[in-house]
C-alpha positions as CSV (number, residue, x, y, z in Angstrom):
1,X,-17.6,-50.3,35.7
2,X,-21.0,-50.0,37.7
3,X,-23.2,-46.9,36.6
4,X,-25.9,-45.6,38.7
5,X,-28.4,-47.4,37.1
6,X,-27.5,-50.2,37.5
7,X,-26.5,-51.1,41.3
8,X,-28.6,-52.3,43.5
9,X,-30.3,-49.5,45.7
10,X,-31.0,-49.2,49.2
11,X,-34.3,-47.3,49.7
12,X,-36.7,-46.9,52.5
13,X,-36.9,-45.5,56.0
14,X,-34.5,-47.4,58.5
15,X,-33.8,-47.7,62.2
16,X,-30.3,-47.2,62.9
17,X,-28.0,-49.4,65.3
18,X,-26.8,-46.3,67.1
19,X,-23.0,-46.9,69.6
20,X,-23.0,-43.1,70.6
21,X,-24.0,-40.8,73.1
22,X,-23.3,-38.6,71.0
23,X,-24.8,-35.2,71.3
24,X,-26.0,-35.3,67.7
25,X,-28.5,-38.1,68.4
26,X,-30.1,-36.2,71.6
27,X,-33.5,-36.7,71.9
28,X,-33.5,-39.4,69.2
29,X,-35.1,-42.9,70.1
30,X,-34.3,-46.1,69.0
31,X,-37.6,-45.9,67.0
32,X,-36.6,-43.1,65.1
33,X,-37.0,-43.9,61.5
34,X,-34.8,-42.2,58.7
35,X,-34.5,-42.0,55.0
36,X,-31.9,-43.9,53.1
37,X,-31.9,-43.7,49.2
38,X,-28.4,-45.0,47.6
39,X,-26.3,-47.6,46.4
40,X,-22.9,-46.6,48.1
41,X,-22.1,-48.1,50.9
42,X,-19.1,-47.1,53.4
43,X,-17.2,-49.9,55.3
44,X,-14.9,-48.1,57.4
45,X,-14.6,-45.0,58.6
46,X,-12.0,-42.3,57.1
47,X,-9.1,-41.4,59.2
48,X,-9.4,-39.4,62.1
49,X,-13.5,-40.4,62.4
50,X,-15.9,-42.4,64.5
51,X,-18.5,-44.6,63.9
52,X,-21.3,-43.3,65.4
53,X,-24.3,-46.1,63.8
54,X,-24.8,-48.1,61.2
55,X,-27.4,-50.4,59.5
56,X,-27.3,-54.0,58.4
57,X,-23.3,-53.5,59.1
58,X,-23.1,-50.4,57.3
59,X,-21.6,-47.4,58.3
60,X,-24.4,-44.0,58.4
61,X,-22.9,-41.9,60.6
62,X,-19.5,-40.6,61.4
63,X,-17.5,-37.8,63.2
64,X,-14.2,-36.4,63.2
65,X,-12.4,-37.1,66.5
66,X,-11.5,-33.5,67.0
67,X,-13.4,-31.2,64.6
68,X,-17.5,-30.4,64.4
69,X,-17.8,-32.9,60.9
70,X,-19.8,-35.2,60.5
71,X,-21.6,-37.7,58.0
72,X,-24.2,-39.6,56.8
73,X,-25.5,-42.5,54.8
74,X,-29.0,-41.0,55.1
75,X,-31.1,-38.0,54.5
76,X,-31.7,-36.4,57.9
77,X,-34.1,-33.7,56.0
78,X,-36.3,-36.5,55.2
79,X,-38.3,-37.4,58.6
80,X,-38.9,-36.0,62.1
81,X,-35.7,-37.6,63.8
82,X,-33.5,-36.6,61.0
83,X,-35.0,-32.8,61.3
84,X,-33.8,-33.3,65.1
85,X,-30.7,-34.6,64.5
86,X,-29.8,-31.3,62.6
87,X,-31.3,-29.1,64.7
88,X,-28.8,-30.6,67.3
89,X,-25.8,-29.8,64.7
90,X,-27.4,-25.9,64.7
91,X,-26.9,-25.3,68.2
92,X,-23.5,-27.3,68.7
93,X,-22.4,-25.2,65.8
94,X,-23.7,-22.3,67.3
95,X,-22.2,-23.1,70.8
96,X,-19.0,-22.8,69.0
97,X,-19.1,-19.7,68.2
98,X,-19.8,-18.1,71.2
């Protein structure tokens, strides 16, 4: 069995390989830089999700084909363009719930 310590980490800020238009990445460029810092890696996407980007052939971010849930391999609180990319889950959140 692998422990934390000892697998092999992915660290840095990377620029994702985004297929959606999805309203989560609005105003996000393909510059944007975000903040990855793990050793898990997802290879396909659950049940009833999407694959919304990846990285080096790695899944970071996914949505639920009929529910507001998503995920990431990343830490969107971590840079500019990750503090956009939630900002843009606030209001769709909010826009369901009016």
């Amino acid at each position: 069995m692998k422990t934390y310590r000892k697998c092999k980490r992915l660290r840095g800020f990377i620029k994702l390989d985004v297929f959606s238009e999805d309203p989560l990445f609005k105003n996000i460029t393909k510059k944007s830089k975000f903040l990855t810092k793990h050793c898990e890696v997802i290879k396909e996407a659950p049940k009833d999700f999407n694959i919304l980007s990846s990285y080096k052939g790695f899944i970071y971010t996914i949505k639920h084909n009929k529910k507001l849930i998503y995920g990431t391999q990343f830490h969107p609180e971590s840079s500019r363009a990750g503090m956009i990319i939630l900002k843009n889950f606030v209001k769709m959140s909010q826009e369901i719930l009016k």
